[in-house]
C-alpha positions as YAML, in Angstrom:
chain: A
units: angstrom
residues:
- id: 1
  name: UNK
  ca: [44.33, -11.05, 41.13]
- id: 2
  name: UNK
  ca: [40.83, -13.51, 41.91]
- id: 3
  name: UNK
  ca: [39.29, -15.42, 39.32]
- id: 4
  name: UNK
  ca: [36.65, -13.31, 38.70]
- id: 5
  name: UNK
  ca: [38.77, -10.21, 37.75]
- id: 6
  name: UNK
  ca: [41.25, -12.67, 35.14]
- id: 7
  name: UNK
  ca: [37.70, -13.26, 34.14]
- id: 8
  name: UNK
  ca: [36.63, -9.49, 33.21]
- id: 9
  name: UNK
  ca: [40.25, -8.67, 32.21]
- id: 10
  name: UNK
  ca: [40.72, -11.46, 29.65]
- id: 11
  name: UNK
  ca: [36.71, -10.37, 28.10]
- id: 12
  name: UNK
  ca: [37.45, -6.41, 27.53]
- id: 13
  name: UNK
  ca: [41.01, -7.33, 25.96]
- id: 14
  name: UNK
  ca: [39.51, -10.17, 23.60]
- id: 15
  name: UNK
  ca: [35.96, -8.58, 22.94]
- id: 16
  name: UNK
  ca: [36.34, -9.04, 19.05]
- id: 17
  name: UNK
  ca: [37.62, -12.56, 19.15]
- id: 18
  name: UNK
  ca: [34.61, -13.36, 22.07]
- id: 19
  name: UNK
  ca: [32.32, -12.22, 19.83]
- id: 20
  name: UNK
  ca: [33.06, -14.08, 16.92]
- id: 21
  name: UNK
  ca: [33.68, -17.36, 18.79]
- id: 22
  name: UNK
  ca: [29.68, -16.69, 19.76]
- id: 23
  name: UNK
  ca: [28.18, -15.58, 15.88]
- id: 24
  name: UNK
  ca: [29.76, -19.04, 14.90]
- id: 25
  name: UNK
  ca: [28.43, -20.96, 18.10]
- id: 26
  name: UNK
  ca: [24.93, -19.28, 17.55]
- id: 27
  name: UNK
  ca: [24.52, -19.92, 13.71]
- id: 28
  name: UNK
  ca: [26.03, -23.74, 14.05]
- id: 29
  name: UNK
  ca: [23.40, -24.67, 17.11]
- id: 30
  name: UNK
  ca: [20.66, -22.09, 15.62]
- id: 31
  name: UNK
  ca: [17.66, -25.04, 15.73]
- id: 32
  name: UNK
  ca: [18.94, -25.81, 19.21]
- id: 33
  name: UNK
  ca: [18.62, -22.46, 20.47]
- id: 34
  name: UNK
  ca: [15.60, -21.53, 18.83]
- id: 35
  name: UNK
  ca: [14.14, -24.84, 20.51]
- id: 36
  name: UNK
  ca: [15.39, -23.52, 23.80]
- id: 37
  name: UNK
  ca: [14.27, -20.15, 23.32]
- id: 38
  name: UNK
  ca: [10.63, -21.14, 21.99]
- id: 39
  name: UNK
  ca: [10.39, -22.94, 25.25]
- id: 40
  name: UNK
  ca: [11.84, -20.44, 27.36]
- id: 41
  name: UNK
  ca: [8.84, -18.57, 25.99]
- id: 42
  name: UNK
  ca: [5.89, -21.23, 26.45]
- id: 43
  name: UNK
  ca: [6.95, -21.99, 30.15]
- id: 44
  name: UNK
  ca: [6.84, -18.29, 30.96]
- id: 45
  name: UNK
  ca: [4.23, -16.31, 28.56]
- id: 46
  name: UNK
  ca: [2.96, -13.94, 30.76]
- id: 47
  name: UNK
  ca: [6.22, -12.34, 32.08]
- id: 48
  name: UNK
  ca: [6.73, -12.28, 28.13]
- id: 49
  name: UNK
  ca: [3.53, -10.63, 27.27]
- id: 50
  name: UNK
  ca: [3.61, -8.31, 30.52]
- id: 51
  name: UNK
  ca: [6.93, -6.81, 29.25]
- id: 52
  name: UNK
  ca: [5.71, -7.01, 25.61]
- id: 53
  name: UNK
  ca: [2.77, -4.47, 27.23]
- id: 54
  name: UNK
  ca: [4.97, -2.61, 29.23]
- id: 55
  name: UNK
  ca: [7.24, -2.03, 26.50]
- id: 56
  name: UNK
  ca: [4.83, -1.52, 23.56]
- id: 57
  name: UNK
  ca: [2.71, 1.06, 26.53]
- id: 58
  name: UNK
  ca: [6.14, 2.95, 26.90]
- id: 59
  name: UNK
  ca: [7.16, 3.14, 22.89]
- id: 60
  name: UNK
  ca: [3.84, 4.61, 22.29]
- id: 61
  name: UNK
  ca: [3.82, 7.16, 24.52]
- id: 62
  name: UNK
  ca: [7.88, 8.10, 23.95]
- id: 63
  name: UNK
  ca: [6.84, 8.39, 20.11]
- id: 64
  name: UNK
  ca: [3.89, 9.71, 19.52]
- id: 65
  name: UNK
  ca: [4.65, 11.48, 16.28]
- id: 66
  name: UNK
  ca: [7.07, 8.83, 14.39]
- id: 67
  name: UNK
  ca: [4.13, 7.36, 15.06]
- id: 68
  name: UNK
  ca: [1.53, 9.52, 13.38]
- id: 69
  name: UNK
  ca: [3.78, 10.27, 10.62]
- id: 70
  name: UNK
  ca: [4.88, 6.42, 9.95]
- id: 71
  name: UNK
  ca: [0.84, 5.95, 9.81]
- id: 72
  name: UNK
  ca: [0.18, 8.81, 7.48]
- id: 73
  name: UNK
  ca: [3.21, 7.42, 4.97]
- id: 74
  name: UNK
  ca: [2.49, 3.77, 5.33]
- id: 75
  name: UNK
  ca: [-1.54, 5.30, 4.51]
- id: 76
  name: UNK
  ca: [-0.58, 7.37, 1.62]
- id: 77
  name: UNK
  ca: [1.77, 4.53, 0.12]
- id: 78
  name: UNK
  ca: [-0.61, 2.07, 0.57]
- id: 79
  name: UNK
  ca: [-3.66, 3.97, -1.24]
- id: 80
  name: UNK
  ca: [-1.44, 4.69, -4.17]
- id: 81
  name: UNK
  ca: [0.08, 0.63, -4.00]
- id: 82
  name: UNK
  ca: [-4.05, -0.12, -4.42]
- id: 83
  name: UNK
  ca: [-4.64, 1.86, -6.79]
- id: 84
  name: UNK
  ca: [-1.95, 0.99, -8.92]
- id: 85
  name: UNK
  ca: [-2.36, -2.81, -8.32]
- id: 86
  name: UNK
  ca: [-6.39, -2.11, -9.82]
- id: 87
  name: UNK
  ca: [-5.14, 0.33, -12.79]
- id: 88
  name: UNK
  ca: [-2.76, -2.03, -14.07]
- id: 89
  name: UNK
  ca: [-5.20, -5.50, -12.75]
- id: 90
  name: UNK
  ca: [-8.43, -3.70, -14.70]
- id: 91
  name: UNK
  ca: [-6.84, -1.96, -17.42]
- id: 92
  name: UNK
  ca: [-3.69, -2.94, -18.11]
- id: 93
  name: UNK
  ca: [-1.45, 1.02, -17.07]
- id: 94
  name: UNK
  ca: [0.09, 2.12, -14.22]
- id: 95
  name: UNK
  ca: [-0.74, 4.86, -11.58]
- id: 96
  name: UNK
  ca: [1.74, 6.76, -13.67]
- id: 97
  name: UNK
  ca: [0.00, 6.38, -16.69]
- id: 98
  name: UNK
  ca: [-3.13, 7.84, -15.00]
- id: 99
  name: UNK
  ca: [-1.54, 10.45, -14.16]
- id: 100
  name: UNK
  ca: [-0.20, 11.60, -17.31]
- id: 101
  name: UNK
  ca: [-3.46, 11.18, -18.99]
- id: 102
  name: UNK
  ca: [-4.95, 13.30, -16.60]
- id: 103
  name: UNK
  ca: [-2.51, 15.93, -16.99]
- id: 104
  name: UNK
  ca: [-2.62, 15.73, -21.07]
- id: 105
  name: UNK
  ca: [-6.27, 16.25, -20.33]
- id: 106
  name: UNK
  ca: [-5.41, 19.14, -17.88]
- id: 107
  name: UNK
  ca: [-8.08, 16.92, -15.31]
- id: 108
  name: UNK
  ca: [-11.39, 17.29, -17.66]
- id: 109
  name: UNK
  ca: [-13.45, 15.19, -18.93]
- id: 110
  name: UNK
  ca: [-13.50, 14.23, -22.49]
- id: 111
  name: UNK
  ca: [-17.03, 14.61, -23.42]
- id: 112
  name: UNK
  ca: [-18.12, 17.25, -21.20]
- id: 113
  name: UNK
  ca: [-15.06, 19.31, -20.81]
- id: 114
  name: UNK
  ca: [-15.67, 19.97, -16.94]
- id: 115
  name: UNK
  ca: [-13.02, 19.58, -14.39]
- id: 116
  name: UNK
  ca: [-12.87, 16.92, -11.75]
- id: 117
  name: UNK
  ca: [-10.50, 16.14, -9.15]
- id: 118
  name: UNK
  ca: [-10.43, 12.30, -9.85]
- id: 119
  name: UNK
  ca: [-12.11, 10.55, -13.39]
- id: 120
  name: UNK
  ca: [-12.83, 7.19, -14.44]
- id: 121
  name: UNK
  ca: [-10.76, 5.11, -16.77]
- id: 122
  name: UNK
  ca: [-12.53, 4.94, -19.73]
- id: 123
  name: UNK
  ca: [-11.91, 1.80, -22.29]
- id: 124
  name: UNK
  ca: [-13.42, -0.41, -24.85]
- id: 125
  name: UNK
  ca: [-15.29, -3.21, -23.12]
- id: 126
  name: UNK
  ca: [-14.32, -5.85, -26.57]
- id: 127
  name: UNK
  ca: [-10.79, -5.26, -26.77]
- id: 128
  name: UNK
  ca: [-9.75, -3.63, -23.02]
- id: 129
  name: UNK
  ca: [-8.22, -0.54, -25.09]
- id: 130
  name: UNK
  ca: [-8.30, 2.66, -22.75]
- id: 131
  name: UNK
  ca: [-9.81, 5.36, -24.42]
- id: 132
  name: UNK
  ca: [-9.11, 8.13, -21.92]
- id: 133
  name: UNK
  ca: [-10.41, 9.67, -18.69]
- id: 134
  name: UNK
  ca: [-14.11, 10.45, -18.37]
- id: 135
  name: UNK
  ca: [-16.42, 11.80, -15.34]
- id: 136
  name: UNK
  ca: [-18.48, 9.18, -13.55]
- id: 137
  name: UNK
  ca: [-21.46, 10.59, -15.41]
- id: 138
  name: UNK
  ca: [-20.26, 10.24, -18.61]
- id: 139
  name: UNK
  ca: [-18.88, 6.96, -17.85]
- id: 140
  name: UNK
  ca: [-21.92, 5.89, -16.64]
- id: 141
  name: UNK
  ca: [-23.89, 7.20, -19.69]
- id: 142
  name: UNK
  ca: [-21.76, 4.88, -21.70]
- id: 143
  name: UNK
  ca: [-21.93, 1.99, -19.86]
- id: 144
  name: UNK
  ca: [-25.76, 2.07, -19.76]
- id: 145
  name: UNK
  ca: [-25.76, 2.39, -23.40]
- id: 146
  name: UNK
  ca: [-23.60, -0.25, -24.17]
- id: 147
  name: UNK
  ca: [-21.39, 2.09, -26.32]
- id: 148
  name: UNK
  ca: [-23.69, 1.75, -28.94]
- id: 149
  name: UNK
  ca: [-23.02, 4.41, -31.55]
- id: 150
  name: UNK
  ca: [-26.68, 3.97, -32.68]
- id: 151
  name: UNK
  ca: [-28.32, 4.70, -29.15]
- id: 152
  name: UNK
  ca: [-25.87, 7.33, -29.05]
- id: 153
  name: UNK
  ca: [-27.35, 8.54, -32.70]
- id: 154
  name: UNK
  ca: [-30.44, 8.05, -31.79]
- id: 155
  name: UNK
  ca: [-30.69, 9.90, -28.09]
- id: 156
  name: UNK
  ca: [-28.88, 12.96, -29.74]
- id: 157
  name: UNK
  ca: [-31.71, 13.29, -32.82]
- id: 158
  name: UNK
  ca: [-34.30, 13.03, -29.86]
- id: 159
  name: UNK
  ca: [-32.59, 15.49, -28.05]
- id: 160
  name: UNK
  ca: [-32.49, 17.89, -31.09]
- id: 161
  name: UNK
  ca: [-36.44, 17.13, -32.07]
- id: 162
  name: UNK
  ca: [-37.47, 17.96, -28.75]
- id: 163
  name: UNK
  ca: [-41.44, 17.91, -28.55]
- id: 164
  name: UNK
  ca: [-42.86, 18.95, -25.09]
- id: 165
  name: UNK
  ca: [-45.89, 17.04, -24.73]
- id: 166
  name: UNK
  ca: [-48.72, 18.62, -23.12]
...
């Protein structure tokens, strides 16, 4: 029997213990190999980023639809991570909170009793309460009023004593 085949017969009956004699080689000199594999890198860069092209060229086009469906999750998930990151930055509930306002308000608008697909958080601008979901309009109405319950008093008694002037 040569060398070479004491060699390959001692590896495939001693696999397991091979393998951990290398875990504990690899995690005792892990700067040193890092070190040597950094420079590895350095010295030869292009045949690194040629196979990194090659590679990432060949993954695309072998998974073209985990790849449009990992996009359309990581979208999704990351539109709803926003929004809840705002809801609770801004006004203090979750996405989840949102949503169950919404559905106690069966997706209408407080004041005006219309349905919308999305509404804006509504709250008190002194003490950051949320008052409940309005429509951008009526949110807006509010806002340019100040909430002032006088304004408010006042615009509806002008609305009510309508004059057309001629």
């Amino acid at each position: 029997m040569t060398n070479a085949e004491c060699v390959r017969r001692y590896r495939d009956t001693h696999r397991e213990k091979i393998a951990e004699q290398r875990k504990i080689y690899n995690l005792k000199n892990r700067k040193a190999l890092n070190a040597s594999h950094l420079a590895w890198k350095k010295k030869n860069i292009e045949r690194v980023n040629e196979y990194n092209r090659a590679w990432s060229a060949e993954y695309r086009k072998n998974n073209k639809q985990n790849i449009k469906e990992w996009f359309m999750a990581w979208d999704k998930n990351t539109k709803q991570y926003k929004k809840n990151a705002t809801l609770k930055h801004v006004y203090g509930i979750t996405l989840e909170d949102y949503e169950n306002m919404y559905i106690s308000q069966e997706g209408k608008c407080i004041t005006c009793h219309k349905f919308y697909e999305v509404l804006c958080v509504d709250h008190n601008h002194l003490t950051g309460k949320v008052r409940g979901l309005l429509c951008r309009n009526c949110n807006t109405a509010l806002g340019v009023i100040n909430d002032n319950i006088v304004i408010l008093e006042n615009m509806i008694v002008y609305l009510e004593n309508e004059v057309s002037v001629e």
